[in-house]
Steps between C-alpha positions, in 0.01 A plus 500: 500500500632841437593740770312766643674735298523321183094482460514900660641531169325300304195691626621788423563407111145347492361845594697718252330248239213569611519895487649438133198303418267756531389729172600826585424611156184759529431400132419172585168397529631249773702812665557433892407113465768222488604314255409130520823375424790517267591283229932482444462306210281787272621785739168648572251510815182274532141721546386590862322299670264672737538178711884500552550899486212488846641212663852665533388847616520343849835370479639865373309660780624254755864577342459884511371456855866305603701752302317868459621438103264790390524347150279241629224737622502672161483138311182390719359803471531544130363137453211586720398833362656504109394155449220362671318783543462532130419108474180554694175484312257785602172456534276719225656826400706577769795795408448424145523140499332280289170314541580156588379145550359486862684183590837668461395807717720531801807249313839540391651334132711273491730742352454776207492246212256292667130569576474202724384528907685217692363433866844427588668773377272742643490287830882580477444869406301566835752380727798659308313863549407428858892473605588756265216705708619422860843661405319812284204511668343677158103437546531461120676215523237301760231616284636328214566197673082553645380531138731215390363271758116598421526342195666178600210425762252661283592348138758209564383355827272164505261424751713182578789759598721422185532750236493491115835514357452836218291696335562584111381844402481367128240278492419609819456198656673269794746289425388133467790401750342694784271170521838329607443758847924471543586504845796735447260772572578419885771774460165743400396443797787548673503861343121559593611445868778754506264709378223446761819594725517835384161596448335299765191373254410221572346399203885417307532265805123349426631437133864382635338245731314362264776448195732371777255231585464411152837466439531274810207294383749393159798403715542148580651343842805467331552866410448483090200798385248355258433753207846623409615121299802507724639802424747564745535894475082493526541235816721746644262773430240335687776433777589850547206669525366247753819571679488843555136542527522282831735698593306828462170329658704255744336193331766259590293237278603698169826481618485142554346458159808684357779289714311161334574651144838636532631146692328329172686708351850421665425131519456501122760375266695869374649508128835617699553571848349770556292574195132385447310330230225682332273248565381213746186304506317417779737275671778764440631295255675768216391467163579717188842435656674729225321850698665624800487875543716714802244688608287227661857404645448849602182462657568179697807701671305778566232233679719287628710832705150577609423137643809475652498825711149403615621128602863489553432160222836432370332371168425860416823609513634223351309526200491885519880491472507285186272702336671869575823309415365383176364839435855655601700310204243590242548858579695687226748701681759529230349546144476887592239470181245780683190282431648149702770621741325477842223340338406096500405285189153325465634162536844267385449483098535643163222639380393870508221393765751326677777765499295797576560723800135547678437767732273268756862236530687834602253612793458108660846501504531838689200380733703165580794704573359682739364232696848305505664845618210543759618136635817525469461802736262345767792255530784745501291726859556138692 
């Protein structure tokens, strides 16, 4: 395992990828998002994903927070307030906008080229703005994350407490895959909560409750969700936002839920030590055996850093380690090619999907590192 200072550093590249990532160009359509990732092999950046650029607003605010790095500040709050902001579809003729179909009122695109409304993404959305609020505290900023949230109990939210996966502005209809009712949308609910937190209504708890007992309902005893087709990067979804949500309502059964997946998980044969497959079936048994991506290597650190500081289980760490090591030697920290150095490749292969740099490996990676450094410090005050 690296030292303490080693993955300081590290760290510290993976966040001056990030601030390179982001479109800084006001003629952009996409100005103040993040790129989704970058491709070495054509030289050129992948399209934002309003999914990835959300999910690591937290990490840079939880960065700028540990260092006062105003450049962090200014790249939340240009994400928040260049991007999103202009991503959200008002309702009738509101300053000049457009009439629009009533079941996108309230939602953000997927990104400028893309008139699709993704539960997920806009689950993600809500709880980006909400941390980006607690360190602005811009009303602006908690309204959008209100409206945002509206339409995901409103539009996307089934009675069951699942939610439909899109809507498509043209035809204007549902996507056919929201019968599937994907239990990665535990991680919406997650975002409802932190929400509730800061506004105190209770009715984003209500719709939390309910999607977090749905996506208990599809786990089975031996931690694998139902739903996803043994996806591991959805799994973990489901994982997380179970996590954290008993965390926030001190529900030690979602927790428990989440330690059944991750140990599935860690029991499960890895492509390399350290390193996921892409997929398992229902006796964690990988198939597809040629997909392994880092960021759910990512993701199980993150958990298993988590798990271990709540239980002191040495399985945690243990399989923490090997995945933040794994993650540590795919890091490109000599290339000095501005769109890979500090950043992390998709996965071990040759093809462009393969070899790209995605923004969402970059921030798990940070996340994990944090948590190591946070143990490595509880050790060093004994």
């Amino acid at each position: 395992m690296p030292s303490k200072y080693e993955l300081m550093a590290a760290k510290r590249l993976a966040v001056e990828w990030i601030l390179r990532d982001q479109i800084i160009d006001p003629s952009n359509p996409d100005y103040g998002a993040y790129w989704g990732a970058y491709y070495p092999s054509q030289g050129k950046y992948q399209e934002p994903y309003m999914e990835t650029a959300s999910f690591t607003l937290p990490t840079m605010v939880r960065c700028h927070l540990q260092t006062k790095d105003d450049r962090l500040l200014k790249s939340v709050n240009l994400c928040v307030n260049s991007w999103m902001k202009k991503a959200l579809q008002y309702k009738g003729q509101d300053q000049g906008r457009p009439q629009l179909d009533k079941n996108a009122y309230g939602a953000l695109k997927h990104n400028s080229y893309t008139p699709r409304f993704f539960t997920f993404d806009n689950g993600e959305a809500v709880r980006g703005v909400v941390v980006v609020y607690r360190l602005t505290r811009d009303r602006s900023q908690l309204q959008l994350a209100e409206e945002i949230a509206e339409w995901l109990m409103d539009v996307m939210q089934n009675p069951d407490g699942s939610f439909k996966t899109n809507y498509d502005l043209h035809p204007g209809k549902f996507d056919t895959y929201s019968d599937v009712k994907p239990v990665y949308h535990g991680r919406t609910a997650w975002s409802l909560l932190e929400l509730w937190c800061e506004t105190g209504n209770r009715a984003y708890r209500d719709a939390a409750v309910k999607a977090l007992a749905y996506v208990k309902s599809q786990q089975r005893d031996n931690g694998w969700f139902e739903t996803v087709g043994g996806l591991t990067e959805y799994m973990m979804y489901a994982a997380e936002g179970l996590y954290y949500s008993g965390k926030i309502m001190n529900n030690p059964s979602y927790v428990e839920a989440t330690m059944r997946t991750i140990r599935g998980f860690a029991r499960a044969p890895h492509k390399d030590r350290g390193d996921l497959y892409e997929f398992y079936d229902e006796n964690w048994k990988p198939f597809k055996m040629e997909w392994a991506f880092n960021s759910e290597d990512g993701q199980q650190a993150v958990m298993c850093y988590n798990l271990y500081l709540d239980t002191e289980d040495k399985e945690f760490l243990e399989e923490g380690d090997a995945c933040l090591l794994w993650l540590y030697q795919q890091q490109d920290r000599e290339s000095r090619n501005p769109g890979t150095y500090g950043g992390i490749p998709n996965s071990v292969g040759v093809t462009d999907w393969h070899t790209r740099y995605p923004i969402w490996s970059v921030k798990y990676f940070i996340d994990a590192i944090d948590l190591k450094l946070k143990i490595i410090s509880s050790r060093e005050s004994f």
